[in-house]
C-alpha positions in Angstrom: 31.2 -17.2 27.8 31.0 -14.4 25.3 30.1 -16.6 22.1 26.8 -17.9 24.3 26.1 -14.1 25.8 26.4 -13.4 21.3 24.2 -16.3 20.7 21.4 -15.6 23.6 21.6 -12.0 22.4 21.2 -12.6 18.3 18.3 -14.9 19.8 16.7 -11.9 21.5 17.3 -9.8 18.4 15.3 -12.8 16.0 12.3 -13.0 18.3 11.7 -9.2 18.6 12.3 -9.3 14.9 9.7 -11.8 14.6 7.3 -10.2 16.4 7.0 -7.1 14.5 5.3 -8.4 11.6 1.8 -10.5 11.2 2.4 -11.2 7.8 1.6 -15.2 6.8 3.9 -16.8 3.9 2.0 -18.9 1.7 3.2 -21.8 -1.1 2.0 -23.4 -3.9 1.8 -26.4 -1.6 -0.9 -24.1 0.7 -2.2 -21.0 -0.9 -5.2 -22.9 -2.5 -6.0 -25.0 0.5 -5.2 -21.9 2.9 -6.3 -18.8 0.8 -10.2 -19.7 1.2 -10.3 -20.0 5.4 -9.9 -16.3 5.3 -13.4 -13.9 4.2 -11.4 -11.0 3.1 -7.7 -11.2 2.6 -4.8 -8.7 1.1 -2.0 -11.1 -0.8 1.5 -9.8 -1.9 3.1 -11.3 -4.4 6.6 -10.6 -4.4 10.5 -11.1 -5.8 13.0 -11.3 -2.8 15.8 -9.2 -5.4 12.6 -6.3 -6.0 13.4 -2.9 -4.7 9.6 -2.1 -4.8 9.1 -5.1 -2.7 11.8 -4.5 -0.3 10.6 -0.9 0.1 6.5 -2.5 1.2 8.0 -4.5 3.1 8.8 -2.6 6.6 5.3 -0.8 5.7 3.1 -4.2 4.6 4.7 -5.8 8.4 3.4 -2.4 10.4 0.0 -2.9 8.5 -0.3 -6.6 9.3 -0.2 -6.1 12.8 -2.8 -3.6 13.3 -4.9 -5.5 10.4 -4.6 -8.7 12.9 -6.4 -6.7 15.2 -8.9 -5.5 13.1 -12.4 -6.6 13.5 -12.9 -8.5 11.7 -9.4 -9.5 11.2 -7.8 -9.1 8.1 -4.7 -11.5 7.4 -2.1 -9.9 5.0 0.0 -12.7 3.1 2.9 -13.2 0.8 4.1 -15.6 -1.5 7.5 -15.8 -3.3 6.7 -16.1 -7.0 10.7 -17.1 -7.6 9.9 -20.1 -5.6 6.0 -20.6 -6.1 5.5 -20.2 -9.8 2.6 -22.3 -10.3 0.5 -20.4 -7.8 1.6 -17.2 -9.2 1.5 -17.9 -12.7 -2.4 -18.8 -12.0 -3.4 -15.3 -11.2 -1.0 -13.6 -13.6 1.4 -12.0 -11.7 3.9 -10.8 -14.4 5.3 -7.9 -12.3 6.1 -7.2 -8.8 5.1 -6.5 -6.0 1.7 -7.4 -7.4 -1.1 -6.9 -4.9 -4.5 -8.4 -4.9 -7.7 -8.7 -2.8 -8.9 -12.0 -2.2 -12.6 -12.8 -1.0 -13.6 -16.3 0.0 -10.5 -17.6 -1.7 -11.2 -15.6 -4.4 -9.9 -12.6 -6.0 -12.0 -9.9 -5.9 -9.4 -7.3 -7.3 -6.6 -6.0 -7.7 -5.7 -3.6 -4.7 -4.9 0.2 -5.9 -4.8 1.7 -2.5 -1.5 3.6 -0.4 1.4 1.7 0.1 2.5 2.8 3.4 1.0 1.4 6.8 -1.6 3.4 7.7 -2.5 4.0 4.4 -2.9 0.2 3.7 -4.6 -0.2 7.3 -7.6 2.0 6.0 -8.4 0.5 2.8 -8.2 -3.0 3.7 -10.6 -1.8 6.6 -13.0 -0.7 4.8 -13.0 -4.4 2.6 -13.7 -6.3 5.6 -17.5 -5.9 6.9 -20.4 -2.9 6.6 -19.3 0.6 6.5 -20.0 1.1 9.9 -19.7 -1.4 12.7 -23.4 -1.7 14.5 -22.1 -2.0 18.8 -24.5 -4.4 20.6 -23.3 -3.0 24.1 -20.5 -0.9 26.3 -17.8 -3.4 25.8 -18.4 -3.3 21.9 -17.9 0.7 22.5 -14.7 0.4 24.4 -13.3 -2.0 21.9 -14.3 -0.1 18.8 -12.5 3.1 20.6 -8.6 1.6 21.7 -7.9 1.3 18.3 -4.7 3.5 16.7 -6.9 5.2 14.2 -9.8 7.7 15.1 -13.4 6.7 15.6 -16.3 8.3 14.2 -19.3 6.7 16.3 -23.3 7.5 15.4 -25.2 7.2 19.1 -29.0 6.9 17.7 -32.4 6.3 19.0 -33.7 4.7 16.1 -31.8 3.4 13.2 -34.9 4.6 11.0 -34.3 8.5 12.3 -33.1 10.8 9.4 -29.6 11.3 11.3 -28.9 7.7 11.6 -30.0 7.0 7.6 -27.9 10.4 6.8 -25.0 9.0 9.0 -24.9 5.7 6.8 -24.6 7.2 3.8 -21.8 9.1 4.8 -19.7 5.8 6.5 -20.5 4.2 3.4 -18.8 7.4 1.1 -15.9 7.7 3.8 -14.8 3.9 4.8 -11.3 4.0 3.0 -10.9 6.8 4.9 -12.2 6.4 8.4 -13.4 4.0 10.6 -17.3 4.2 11.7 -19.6 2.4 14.5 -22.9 3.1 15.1 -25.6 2.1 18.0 -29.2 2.3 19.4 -28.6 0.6 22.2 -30.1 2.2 25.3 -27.3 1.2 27.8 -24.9 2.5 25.7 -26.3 6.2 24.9 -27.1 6.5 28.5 -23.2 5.2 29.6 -22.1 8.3 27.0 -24.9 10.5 27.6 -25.5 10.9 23.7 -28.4 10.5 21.6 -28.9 11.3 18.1 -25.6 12.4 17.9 -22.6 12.0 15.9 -18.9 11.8 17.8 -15.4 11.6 16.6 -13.4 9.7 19.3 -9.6 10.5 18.9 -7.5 7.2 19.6 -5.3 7.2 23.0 -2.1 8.0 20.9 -3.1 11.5 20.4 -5.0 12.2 23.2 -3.8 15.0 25.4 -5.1 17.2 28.0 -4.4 20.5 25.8 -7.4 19.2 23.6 -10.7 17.4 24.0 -10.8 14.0 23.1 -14.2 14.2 21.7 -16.1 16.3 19.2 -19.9 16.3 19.0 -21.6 17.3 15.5 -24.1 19.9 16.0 -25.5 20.7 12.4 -28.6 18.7 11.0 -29.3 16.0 9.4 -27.2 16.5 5.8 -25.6 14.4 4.3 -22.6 17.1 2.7 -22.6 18.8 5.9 -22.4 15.8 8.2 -19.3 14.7 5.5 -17.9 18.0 5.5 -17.8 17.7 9.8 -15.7 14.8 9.8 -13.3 16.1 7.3 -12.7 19.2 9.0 -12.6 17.8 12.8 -11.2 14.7 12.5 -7.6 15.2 12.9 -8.3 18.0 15.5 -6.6 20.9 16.2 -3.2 19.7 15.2 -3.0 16.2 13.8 -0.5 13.5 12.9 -0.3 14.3 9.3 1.3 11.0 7.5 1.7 10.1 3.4 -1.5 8.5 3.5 -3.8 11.0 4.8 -2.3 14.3 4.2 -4.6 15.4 1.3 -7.2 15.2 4.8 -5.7 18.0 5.7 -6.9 21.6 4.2 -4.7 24.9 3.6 -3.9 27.2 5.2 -1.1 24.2 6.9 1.3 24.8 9.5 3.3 21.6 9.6 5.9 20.9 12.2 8.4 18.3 11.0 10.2 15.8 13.7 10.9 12.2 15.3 7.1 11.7 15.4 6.5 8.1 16.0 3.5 7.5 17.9 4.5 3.5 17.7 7.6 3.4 19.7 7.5 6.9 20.9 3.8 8.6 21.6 4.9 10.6 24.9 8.0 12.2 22.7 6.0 12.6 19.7 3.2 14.6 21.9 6.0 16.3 23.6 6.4 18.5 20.4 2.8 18.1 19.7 1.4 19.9 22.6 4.0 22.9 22.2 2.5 23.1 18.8 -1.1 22.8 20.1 -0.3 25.1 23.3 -0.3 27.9 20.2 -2.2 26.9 18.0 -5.3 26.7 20.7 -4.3 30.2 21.6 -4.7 31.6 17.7 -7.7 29.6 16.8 -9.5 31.3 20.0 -8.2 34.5 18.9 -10.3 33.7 15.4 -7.0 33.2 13.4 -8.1 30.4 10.2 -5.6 28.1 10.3 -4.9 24.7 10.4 -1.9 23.0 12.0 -0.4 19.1 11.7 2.8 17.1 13.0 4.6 14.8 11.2 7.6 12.3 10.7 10.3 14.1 9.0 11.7 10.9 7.5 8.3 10.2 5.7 8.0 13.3 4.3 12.0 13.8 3.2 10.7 15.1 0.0 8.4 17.2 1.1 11.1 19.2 3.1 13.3 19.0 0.2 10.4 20.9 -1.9 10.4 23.7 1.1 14.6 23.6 0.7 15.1 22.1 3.8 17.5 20.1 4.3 17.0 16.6 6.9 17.4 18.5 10.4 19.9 16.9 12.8 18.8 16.3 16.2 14.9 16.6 18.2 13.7 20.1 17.6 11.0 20.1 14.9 11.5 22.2 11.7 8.5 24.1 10.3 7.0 24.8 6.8 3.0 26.0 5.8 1.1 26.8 2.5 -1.4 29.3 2.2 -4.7 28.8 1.0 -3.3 29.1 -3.1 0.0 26.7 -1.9 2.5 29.4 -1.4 4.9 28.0 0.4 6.8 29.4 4.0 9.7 28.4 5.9 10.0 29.3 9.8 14.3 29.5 9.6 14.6 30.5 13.3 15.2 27.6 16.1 12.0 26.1 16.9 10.8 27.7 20.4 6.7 28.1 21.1 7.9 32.2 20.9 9.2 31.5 17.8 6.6 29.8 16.2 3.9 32.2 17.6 5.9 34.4 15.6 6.2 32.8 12.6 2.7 31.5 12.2 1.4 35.2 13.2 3.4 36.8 10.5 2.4 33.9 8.0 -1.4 34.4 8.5 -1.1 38.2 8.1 0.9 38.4 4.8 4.2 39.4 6.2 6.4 36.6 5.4 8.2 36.3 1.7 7.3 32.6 0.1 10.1 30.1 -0.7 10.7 29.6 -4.3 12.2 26.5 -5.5 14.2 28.1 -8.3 17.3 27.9 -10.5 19.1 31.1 -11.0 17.1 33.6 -13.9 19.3 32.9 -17.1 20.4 35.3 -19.9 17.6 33.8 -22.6 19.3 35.3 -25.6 18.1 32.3 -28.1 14.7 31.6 -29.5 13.8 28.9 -27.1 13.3 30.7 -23.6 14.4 29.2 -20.2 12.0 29.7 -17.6 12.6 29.4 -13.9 10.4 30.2 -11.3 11.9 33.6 -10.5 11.0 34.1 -14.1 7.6 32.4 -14.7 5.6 35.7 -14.4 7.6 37.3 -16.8 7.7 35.3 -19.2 4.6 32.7 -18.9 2.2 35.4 -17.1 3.0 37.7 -19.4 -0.2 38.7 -21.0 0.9 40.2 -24.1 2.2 37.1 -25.8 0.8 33.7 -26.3 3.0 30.9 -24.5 3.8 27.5 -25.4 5.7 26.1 -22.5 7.4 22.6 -21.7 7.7 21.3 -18.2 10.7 18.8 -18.7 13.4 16.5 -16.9 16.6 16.7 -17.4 16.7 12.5 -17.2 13.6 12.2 -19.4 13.9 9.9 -22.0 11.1 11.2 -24.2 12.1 14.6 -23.3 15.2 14.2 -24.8 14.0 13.1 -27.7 11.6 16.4 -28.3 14.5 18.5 -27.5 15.6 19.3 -31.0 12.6 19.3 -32.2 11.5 21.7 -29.7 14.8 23.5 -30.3 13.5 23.7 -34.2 9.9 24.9 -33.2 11.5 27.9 -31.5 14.4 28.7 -34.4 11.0 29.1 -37.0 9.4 30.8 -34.8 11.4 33.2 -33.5 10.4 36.3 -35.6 6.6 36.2 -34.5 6.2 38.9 -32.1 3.1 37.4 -30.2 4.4 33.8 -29.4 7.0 32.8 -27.0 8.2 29.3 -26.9 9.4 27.8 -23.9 10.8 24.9 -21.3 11.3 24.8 -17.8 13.0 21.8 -15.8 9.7 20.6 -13.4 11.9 19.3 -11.2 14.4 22.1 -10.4 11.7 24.7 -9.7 8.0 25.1 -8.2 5.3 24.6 -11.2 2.9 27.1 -10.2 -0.8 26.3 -10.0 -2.8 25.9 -11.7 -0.3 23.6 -13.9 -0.3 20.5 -12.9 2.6 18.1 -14.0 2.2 14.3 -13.4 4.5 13.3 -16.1 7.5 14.1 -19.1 7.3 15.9 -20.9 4.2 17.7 -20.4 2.9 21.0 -22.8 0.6 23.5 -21.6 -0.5 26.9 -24.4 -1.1 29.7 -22.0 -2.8 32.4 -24.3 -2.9 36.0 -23.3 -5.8 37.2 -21.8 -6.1 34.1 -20.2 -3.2 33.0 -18.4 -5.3 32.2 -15.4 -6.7 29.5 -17.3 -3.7 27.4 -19.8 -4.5 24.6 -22.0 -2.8 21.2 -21.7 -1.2 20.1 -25.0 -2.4 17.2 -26.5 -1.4 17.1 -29.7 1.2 15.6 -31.8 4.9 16.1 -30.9 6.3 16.8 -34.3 7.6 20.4 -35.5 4.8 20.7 -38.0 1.8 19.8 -35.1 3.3 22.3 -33.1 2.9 25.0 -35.8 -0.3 23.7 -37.2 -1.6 23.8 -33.0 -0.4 27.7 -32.7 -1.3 28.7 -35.7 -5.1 27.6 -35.1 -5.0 28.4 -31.4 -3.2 31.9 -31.5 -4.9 34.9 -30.0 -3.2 37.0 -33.1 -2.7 35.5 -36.3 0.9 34.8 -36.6 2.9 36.6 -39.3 4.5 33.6 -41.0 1.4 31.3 -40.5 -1.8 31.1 -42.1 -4.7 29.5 -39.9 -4.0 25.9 -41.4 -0.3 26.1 -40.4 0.5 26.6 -44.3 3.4 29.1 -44.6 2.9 32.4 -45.7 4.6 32.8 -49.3 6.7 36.5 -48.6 5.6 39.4 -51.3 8.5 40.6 -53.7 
């Protein structure tokens, strides 16, 4: 009796499986007959043994599903190029997971959007028909609006009106973003009570009664302004902030940080939501500028590790902001709506001290100077010396291989009084704007008197273009340098 209760239950556990991804498996026996029957189409090709493919996958099943109900429909396939090599081997697919767009059978390019599921939902969107979706009637309307993602509908009385042309443009500049629908269909302004106006619908998920579903545009007919609008009001008050739209959201930030999943748990996930909402409503009326989001703390793991907080245990949200230059906050009390009043009060009006991702402030007795971020002012900022500085990883291959060389740089060096060379591990402290590091090892020459504004080294990587750099580029000229980088010969 048990083995059949196992069997009907692993049965149960297969077809729920089954259902939670769209995504159609193509061959080399079908791909070519198959591929064409679809107008727009998104096509992994993948390696069963690939981390990168087995880290989509999860995220390329939840995107199928939604994309199914796209209209139209986009189909998101797959195909196993270590058992379909012909039909891989024909689009040259030499790495993996390789992703491409496929038109009419077609490919049309290679896809360089997000890789998560929301993210992948919203560009493959905006490849399937116009910009923005013209509604022949209600039913269009309440189709276009029960959809997971917001809505950004245009209710026009001509399509020729400057409003309606204006509103165009800005769907057409926005589609990998948003979703847009427009209409001049009597019936349907007169069901809404609209005309010539602009709406963003937000989708039943987030809906609560805390916050008005709608938001009318009330400026004129301007293209930056209208596109400004929707960037600032489409997320609302307090938003569901996830890795594919969170540069949408603009600084100052309060963030709260939980169990959101608005999939298989939308009343939870508001639960938290409207607490945060509750007070955020109540300083945004008192004319406090802020902005406020909630999101998944498993999707944004680094993040948290960045504000030096650890995974929280248990339901209660955790919270972090930036200020408007990205200083970062922690609230460390036990979230309550008292205590995040609190917190987001004393964060708007300077009171709080910002988190600091640093290593401990070393002894820096030797030419080359370790910076930290405790340290960075001193040492980078400060605006008597001229600063060459490394942003480095300790697990940097090409990093290790400039060490000594760096090392050297700073050993001949080390008796000119107006340039400091140094290195700090990027990944054990906060880089502090306006550096920006996207790679290892990268060089910035901070010169004083302009410290506000640093250079990005470009230049070669040997001890003699290092030299030859500084000694052209130096506020002062240095002692032991001429302006060529030729060494100064030392008088008897």
């Amino acid at each position: 009796m048990a083995r059949h209760v196992l069997i009907l239950v692993l049965i149960a556990v297969t077809s729920v499986l089954s259902e939670d991804t769209e995504v159609l498996e193509y061959t080399d026996a079908d791909f070519a007959d198959k591929i064409g029957d679809h107008e727009v189409a998104l096509v992994e090709f993948f390696a069963p043994w690939c981390g990168h493919c087995k880290r989509l996958a999860p995220e390329y099943d939840k995107a199928s599903i939604t994309l199914k109900k796209n209209d139209p429909p986009v189909p998101l396939i797959k195909v196993d190029c270590t058992a379909n090599t012909e039909t891989c081997g024909k689009f040259g697919v030499s790495g993996y997971p390789t992703l491409k767009i496929f038109k009419g059978g077609e490919v049309a390019s290679d896809y360089n959007g997000p890789r998560d599921a929301s993210g992948i939902v919203s560009y493959m969107r905006s490849k399937a028909g116009p910009s923005s979706k013209t509604l022949t009637s209600v039913a269009d309307l309440e189709k276009f609006l029960d959809n997971e993602e917001h809505s950004i509908v245009g209710f026009f009385k001509s399509a020729e009106s400057d409003i309606a042309k204006q509103f165009q443009k800005a769907a057409e500049g926005l589609s990998e973003k948003f979703r847009f629908a427009h209409t001049t269909e009597s019936d349907v302004l007169k069901k809404q009570d609209y005309s010539d106006d602009i709406v963003i619908f937000q989708p039943p998920k987030l809906q609560v009664k805390l916050e008005s579903t709608t938001k009318k545009y009330d400026g004129d007919a301007t293209l930056h302004k209208i596109k400004s609008w929707i960037m600032d009001n489409v997320h609302g008050l307090a938003g569901f902030r996830t890795p594919s739209n969170a540069d949408q959201f603009k600084q100052p930030l309060v963030v709260a940080y939980y169990n959101a999943d608005y999939k298989l748990n939308p009343k939870g996930s508001n639960y938290w939501r409207n607490r945060v909402l509750k007070v955020g409503k109540k300083l945004v009326e008192a004319g406090r500028q802020v902005n406020f989001a909630v999101s998944n703390k498993a999707d944004f793991a680094g993040e948290l590790e960045e504000f030096g907080i650890s995974a929280p245990e248990g339901d209660k949200p955790v919270v972090a902001a930036k200020d408007s230059s990205g200083k970062k906050f922690v609230m460390s009390e036990e979230f309550t709506m008292d205590a995040f009043e609190t917190f987001v009060t004393a964060f708007l009006d300077g009171k709080l001290e910002p988190y600091l991702k640093s290593e401990p402030i070393p002894d820096n007795d030797g030419p080359l100077k370790t910076v930290v971020a405790k340290n960075f002012d001193e040492i980078v900022n400060d605006d008597t010396k001229d600063v060459l500085i490394e942003f480095y990883a300790p697990w940097c291959g090409h990093c290790k291989t400039l060490a000594p060389k760096y090392e050297e740089l700073a050993e001949k060096l080390k008796d000119e009084p107006n340039i400091v060379i140094a290195k700090m591990d990027a990944t054990a402290n906060d880089v502090p704007s306006p550096y920006e590091v996207r790679g290892f090892p990268t060089l910035y020459f901070a010169p004083k008197g302009s410290k506000s504004n640093p250079k990005k080294y470009e230049s070669g990587r040997e001890v003699d273009d290092f030299i030859k750099y500084l000694a052209k580029e130096s506020t002062d000229p240095m002692k032991g340098y001429s302006r060529k980088g030729k060494k100064v010969k030392e008088e008897l």
